[in-house]
C-alpha positions, 0 to 999 in steps of 0.5 A, a space after each residue: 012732428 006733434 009727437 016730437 014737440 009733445 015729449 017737450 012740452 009733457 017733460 019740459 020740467 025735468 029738461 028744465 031741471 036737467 040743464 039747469 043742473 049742466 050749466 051749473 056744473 059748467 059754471 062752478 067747475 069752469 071758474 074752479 078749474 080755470 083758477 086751479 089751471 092758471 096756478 099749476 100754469 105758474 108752477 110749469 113756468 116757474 124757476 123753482 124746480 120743485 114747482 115745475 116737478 109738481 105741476 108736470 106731475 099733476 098734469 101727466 098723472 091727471 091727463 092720462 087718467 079716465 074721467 070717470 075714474 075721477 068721478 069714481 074715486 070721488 063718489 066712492 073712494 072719498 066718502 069712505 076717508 070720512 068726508 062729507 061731500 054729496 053727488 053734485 059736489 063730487 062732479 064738480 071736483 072731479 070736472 075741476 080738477 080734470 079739466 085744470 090740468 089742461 088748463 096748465 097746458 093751455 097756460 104753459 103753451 101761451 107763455 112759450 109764445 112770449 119772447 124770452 128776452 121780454 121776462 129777461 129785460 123785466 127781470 134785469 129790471 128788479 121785477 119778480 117771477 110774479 110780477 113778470 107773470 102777471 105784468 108782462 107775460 100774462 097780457 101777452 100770452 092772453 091772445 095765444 091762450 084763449 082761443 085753444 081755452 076755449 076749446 077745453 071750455 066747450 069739451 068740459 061742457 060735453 063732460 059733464 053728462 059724465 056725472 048721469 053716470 054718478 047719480 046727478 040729475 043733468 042733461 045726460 040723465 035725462 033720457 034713463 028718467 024718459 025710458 021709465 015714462 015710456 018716450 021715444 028715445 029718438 025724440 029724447 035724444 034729439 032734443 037733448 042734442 038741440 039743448 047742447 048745440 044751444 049751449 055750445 054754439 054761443 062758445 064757439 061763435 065768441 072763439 071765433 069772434 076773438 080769433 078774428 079780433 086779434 088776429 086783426 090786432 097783430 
């Protein structure tokens, strides 16, 4: 067990590095691709055919696409048009831009929950498509979206070891920087495993807790 506790305490500064660079990800990539999702949401439920055209395209095309496909067009591909952008900003536009098309699914599947007849009086009412969205739509849809919401949070979470690959120091870069100092694995591996659960496990304790609330509430 000291063995164990010693690959921690020795390297506790690139673990600490490692997962400050995760929950960044997490965070940036989570608001970036929760505004972008609730966006192309709208256009999947939009009258405008040409919204709901572009928004079932973005989804079918991005959905069916490799993660690290994404990763690789944008640290190889994208630098080669001439822009600027460094190894951190490329995981969270390929983590962003990945995880909004499930986002819209998301969306589109808790407004499908919302009785159409409610739009329909809203409508009859003189209100926009934008105001029945946001004004009576949205806060019924809210109690079906967050749950399954939740559950592409948390695989966005796990995603980003994706971006060791792509030369960003997180979490899953830590174990090729250990095998150079000559640490077991195992021990490495395992701790990593703890720094996620840390991480997941308070995700999954509030999906629950809400599952609960409103299911009470209906």
């Amino acid at each position: 067990m000291g063995e164990f506790f010693r690959v921690l305490t020795d390297n506790a500064a690139l673990f600490r590095d490692g997962f400050t660079t995760t929950v960044q990800l997490f965070l940036i990539a989570g608001v970036g691709s929760l505004v972008l999702g609730m966006v192309l949401g709208a256009m999947r439920v939009s009258p405008v055919p040409a919204l709901r055209a572009f928004g079932a395209t973005y989804v079918n095309l991005v959905r069916n696409t490799p993660l690290t496909l994404v990763f690789a067009f944008l640290v190889f591909a994208v630098p080669k048009l001439d822009v600027n952008i460094d190894y951190f900003e490329s995981a969270v536009t390929a983590l962003t831009v990945y995880t909004a098309a499930f986002v819209c699914e998301v969306v589109r599947s808790g407004v499908n929950t919302v009785a159409p007849g409610q739009a329909e009086a809203a409508r009859a009412l003189g209100m926009t498509f934008g105001q029945v969205l946001t004004l009576i739509v949205m806060p019924q849809a809210l109690r079906a979206m967050v749950p399954p919401m939740m559950s592409v949070f948390i695989a966005m979470l796990k995603n980003t070891t994706i971006a060791a690959g792509f030369s960003v120091l997180e979490a899953g870069a830590i174990p090729a920087y250990m095998a150079e100092r000559g640490e077991p694995q195992f021990a490495v591996l395992l701790w990593i495993t703890i720094g996620f659960l840390i991480l997941i496990l308070p995700l999954v304790a509030l999906q629950r807790f809400l599952e609960r609330k409103w299911a009470v509430a209906r």
